[in-house]
C-alpha positions as a Markdown table, in Angstrom:
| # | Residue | x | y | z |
|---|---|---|---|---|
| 1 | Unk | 79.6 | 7.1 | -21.4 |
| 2 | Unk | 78.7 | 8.4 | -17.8 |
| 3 | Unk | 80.6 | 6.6 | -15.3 |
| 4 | Unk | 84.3 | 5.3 | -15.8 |
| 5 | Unk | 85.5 | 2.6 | -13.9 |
| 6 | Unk | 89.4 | 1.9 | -12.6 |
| 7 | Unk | 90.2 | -1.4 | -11.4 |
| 8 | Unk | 93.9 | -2.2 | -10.5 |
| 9 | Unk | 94.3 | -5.2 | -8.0 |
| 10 | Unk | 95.7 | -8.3 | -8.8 |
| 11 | Unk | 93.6 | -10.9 | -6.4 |
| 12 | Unk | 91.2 | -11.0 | -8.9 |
| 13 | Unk | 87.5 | -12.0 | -7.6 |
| 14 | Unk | 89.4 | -12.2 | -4.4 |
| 15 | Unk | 90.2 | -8.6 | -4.7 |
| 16 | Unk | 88.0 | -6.2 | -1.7 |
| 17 | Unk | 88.9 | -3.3 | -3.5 |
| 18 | Unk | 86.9 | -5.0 | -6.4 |
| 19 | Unk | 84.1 | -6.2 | -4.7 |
| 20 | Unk | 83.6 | -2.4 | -2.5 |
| 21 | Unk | 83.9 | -0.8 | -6.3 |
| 22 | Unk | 81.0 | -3.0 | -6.9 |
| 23 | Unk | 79.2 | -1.9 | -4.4 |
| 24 | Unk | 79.1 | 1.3 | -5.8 |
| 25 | Unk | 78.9 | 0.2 | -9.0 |
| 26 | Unk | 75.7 | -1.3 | -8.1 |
| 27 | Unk | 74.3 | 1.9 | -6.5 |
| 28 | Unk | 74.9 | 4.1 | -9.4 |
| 29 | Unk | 73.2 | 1.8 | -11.7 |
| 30 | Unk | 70.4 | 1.7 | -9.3 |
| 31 | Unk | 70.3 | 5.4 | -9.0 |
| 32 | Unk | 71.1 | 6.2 | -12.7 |
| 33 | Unk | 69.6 | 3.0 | -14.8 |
| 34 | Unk | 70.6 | 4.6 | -17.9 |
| 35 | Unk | 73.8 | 5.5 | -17.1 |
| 36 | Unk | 76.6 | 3.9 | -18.9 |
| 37 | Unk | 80.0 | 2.0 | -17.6 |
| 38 | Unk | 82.7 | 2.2 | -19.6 |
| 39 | Unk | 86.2 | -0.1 | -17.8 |
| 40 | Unk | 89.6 | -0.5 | -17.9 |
| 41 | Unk | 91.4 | -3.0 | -16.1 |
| 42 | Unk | 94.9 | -2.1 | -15.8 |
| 43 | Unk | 95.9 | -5.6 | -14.4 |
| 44 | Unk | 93.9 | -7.9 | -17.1 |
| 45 | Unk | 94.8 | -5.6 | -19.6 |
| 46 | Unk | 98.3 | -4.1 | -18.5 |
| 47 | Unk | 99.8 | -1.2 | -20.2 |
| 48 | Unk | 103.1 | -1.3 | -22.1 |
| 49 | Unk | 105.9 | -1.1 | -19.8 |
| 50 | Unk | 108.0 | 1.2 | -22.3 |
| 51 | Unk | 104.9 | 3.9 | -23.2 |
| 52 | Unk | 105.4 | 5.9 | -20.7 |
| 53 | Unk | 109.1 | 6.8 | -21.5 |
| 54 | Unk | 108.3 | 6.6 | -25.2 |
| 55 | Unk | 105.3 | 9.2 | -24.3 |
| 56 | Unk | 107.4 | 11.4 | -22.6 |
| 57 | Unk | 110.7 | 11.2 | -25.4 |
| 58 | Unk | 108.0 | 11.9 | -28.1 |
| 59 | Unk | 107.2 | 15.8 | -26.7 |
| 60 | Unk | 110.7 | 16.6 | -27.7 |
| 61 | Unk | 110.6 | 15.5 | -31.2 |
| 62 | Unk | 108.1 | 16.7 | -34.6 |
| 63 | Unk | 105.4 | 14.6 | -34.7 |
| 64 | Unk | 106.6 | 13.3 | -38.4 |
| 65 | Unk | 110.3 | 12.8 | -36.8 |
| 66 | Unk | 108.9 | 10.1 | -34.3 |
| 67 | Unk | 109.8 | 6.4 | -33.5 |
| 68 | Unk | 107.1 | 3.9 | -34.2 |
| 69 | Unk | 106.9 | 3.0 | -30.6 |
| 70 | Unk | 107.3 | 7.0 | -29.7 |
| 71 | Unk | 103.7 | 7.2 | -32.0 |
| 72 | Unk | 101.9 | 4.6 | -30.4 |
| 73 | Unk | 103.1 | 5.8 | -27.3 |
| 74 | Unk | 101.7 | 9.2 | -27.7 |
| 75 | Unk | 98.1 | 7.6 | -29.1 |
| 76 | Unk | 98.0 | 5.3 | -26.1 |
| 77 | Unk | 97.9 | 9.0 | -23.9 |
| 78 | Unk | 95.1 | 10.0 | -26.3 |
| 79 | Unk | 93.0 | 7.2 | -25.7 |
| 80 | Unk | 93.5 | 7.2 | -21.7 |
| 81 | Unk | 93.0 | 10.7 | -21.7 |
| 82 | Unk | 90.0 | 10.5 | -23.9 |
| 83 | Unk | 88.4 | 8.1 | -21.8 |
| 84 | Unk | 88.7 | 10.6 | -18.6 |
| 85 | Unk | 87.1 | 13.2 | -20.7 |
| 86 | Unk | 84.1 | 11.3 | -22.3 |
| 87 | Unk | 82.9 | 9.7 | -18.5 |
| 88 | Unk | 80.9 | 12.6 | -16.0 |
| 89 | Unk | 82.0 | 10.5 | -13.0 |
| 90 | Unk | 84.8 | 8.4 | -11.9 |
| 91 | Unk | 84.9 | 5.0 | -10.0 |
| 92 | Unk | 88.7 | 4.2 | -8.8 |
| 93 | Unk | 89.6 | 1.0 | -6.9 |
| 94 | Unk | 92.9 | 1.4 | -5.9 |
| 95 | Unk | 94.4 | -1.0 | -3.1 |
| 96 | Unk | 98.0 | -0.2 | -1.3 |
| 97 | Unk | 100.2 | -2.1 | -2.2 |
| 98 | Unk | 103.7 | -2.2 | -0.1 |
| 99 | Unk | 103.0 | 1.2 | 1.6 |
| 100 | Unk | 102.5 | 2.4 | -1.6 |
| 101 | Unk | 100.9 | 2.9 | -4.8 |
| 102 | Unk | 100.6 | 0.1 | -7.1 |
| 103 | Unk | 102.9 | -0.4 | -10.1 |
| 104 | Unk | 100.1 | -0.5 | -12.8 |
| 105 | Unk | 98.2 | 2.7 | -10.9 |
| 106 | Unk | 101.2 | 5.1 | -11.1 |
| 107 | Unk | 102.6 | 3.9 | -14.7 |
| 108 | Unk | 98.7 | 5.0 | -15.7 |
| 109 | Unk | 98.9 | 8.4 | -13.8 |
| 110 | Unk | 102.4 | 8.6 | -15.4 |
| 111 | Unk | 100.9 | 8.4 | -18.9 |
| 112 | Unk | 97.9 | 10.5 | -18.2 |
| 113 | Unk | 100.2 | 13.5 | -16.5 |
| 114 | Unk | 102.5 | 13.4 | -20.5 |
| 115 | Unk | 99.0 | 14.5 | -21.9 |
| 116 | Unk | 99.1 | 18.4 | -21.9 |
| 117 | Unk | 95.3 | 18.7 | -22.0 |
| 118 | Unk | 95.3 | 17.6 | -18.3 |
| 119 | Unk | 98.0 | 19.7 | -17.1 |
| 120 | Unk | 98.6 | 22.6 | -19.7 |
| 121 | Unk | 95.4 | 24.2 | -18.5 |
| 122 | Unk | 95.3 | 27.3 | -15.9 |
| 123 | Unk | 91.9 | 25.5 | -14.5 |
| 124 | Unk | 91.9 | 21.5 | -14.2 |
| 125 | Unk | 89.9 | 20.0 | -17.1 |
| 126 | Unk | 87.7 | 17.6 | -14.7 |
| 127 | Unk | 87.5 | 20.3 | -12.0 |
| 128 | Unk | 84.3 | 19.5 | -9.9 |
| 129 | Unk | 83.6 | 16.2 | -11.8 |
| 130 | Unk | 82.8 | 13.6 | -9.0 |
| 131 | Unk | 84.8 | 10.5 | -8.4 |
| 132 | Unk | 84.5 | 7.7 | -5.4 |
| 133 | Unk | 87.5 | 6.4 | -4.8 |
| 134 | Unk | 88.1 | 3.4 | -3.2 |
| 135 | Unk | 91.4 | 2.4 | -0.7 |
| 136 | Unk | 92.3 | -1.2 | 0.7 |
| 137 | Unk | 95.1 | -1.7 | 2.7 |
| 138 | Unk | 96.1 | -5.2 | 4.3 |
| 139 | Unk | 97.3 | -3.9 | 7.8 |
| 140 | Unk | 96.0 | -1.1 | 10.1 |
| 141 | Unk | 97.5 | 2.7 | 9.0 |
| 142 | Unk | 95.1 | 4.3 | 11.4 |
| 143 | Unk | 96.0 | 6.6 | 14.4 |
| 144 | Unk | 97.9 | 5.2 | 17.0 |
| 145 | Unk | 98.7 | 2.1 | 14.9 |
| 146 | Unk | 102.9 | 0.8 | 14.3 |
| 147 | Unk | 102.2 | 1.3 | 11.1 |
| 148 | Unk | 100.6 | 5.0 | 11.2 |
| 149 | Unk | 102.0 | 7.3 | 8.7 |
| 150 | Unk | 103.3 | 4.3 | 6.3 |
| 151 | Unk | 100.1 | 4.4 | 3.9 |
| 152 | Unk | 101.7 | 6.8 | 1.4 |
| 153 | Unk | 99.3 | 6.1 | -1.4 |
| 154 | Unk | 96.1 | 7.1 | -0.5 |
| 155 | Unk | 97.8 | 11.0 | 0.0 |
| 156 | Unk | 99.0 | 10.6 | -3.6 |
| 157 | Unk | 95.6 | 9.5 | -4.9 |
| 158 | Unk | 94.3 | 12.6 | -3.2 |
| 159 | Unk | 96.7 | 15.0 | -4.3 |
| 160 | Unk | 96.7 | 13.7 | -8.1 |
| 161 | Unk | 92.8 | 13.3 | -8.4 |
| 162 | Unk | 91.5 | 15.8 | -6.2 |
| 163 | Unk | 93.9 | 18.6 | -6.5 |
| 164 | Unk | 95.6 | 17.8 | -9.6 |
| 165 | Unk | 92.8 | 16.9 | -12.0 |
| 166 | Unk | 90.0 | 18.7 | -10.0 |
| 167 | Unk | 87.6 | 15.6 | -9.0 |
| 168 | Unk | 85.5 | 16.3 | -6.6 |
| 169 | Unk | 86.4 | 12.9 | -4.3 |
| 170 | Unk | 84.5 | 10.8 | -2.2 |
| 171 | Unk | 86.6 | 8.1 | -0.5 |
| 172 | Unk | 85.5 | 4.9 | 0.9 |
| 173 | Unk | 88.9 | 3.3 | 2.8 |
| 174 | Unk | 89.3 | -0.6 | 3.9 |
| 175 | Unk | 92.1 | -1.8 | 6.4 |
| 176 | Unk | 92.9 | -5.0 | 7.7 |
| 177 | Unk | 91.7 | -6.9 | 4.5 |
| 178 | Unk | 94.6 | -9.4 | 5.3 |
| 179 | Unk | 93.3 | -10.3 | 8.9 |
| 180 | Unk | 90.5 | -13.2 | 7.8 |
| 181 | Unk | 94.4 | -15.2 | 5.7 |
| 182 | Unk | 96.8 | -14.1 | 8.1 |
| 183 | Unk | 96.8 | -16.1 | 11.3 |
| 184 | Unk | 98.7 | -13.6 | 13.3 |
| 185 | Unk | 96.1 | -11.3 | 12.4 |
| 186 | Unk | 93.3 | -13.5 | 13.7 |
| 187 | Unk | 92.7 | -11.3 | 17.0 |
| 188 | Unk | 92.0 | -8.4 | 14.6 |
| 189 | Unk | 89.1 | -10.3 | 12.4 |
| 190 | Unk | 86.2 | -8.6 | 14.4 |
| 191 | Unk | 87.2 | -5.4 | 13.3 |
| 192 | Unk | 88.4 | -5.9 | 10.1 |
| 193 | Unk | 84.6 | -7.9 | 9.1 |
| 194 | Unk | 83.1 | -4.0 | 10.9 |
| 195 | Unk | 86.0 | -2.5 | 8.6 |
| 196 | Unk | 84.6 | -4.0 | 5.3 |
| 197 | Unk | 80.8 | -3.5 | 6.3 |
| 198 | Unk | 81.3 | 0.2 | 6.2 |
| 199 | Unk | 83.3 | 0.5 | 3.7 |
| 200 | Unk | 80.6 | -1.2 | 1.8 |
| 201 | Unk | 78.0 | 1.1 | 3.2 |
| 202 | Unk | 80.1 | 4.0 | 1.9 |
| 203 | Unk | 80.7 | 3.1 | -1.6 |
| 204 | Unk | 77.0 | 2.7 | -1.9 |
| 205 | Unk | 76.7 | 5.7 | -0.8 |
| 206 | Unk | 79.3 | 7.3 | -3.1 |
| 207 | Unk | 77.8 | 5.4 | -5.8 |
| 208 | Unk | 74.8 | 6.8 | -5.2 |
| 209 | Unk | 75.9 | 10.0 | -4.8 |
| 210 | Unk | 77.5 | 9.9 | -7.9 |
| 211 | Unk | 74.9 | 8.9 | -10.1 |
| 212 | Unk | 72.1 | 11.7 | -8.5 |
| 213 | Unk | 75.0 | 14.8 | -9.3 |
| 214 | Unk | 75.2 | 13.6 | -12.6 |
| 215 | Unk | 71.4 | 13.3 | -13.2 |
| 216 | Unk | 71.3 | 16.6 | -11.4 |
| 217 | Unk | 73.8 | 18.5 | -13.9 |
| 218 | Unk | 71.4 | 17.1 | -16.6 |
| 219 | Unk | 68.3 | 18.6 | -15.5 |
């Protein structure tokens, strides 16, 4: 596999965080024809609601003194984790979601962060790997905006995939993706439609980018 993909919204093909990943979906396979895609949708396919503490209870207890659920816990982690290490870049769509980061987004980083081949090591495991990540938020976070400050997920996202893990991150970010359905954002519709063209622009981009420092660590 080359390129793993994230998807986490729960609009479906309504979804702008879907449709940007896309994007730059589209420009690595462009770019990189032979480059795989390997996917995990974390809202069609959701992840058990009691891994994460089953993952966590299991590193206190002998692997042959484990529960059943505290087992497939711990092989759920190995799986996740695997995928991370068999891709050479990362595509992450990850909307906001009530200021911050969705449910289904953070009980996956949860699970990853119980695997001690991601955080046991002195230098990250996926240090300099390259990942586009892609933001949408409903409203306006931006400078100067009443909601300025409140976007506490795209921070996280930083912080865990850049400095945690190591990716080298490209992020594409989308605000105002609620204007065009909410009427009282109507006056706003302008600039969320300018919004969404560049934030198309720069996941093609990323994607692009992407793809070529992949082909480039290959030749």
């Amino acid at each position: 596999m080359s390129l793993f993909r994230l998807d986490s919204s729960i609009l479906g093909e309504r979804s702008t965080s879907r449709a940007v990943a896309d994007t730059a979906e589209k420009a690595w396979t462009r770019t990189h024809p032979s480059g795989l895609v390997a996917r995990r949708d974390l809202v069609a396919s959701p992840l058990p609601p009691y891994a994460w503490t089953s993952a966590v209870s299991a590193g206190f207890v002998p692997a042959d003194q484990r529960t059943d659920e505290q087992t497939e816990a711990v092989a759920l982690v190995t799986a996740l984790v695997d995928e991370l290490f068999a891709a050479e870049a990362y595509l992450l769509a990850v909307p906001l979601y009530n200021y911050g980061v969705s449910q289904h987004v953070k009980g996956w980083i949860d699970l990853l962060l119980t695997d001690r081949r991601l955080i046991g090591t002195e230098k990250p495991p996926l240090a300099g790997r390259p990942a586009a990540l892609i933001t949408s938020r409903g409203g306006g976070y931006g400078p100067g905006t009443p909601r300025e400050g409140w976007d506490h997920a795209t921070p996280y996202y930083r912080r865990i995939f850049g400095d945690l893990l190591g990716m080298e991150l490209h992020v594409s970010e989308i605000e105002l993706t609620l204007a065009e359905s909410n009427p009282a954002m109507a006056g706003l519709r302008d600039q969320a439609r300018q919004q969404l063209e560049a934030g198309h622009a720069s996941a093609e981009k990323h994607g692009e980018l992407l793809a070529q420092h992949v082909l480039d660590q290959r030749s």
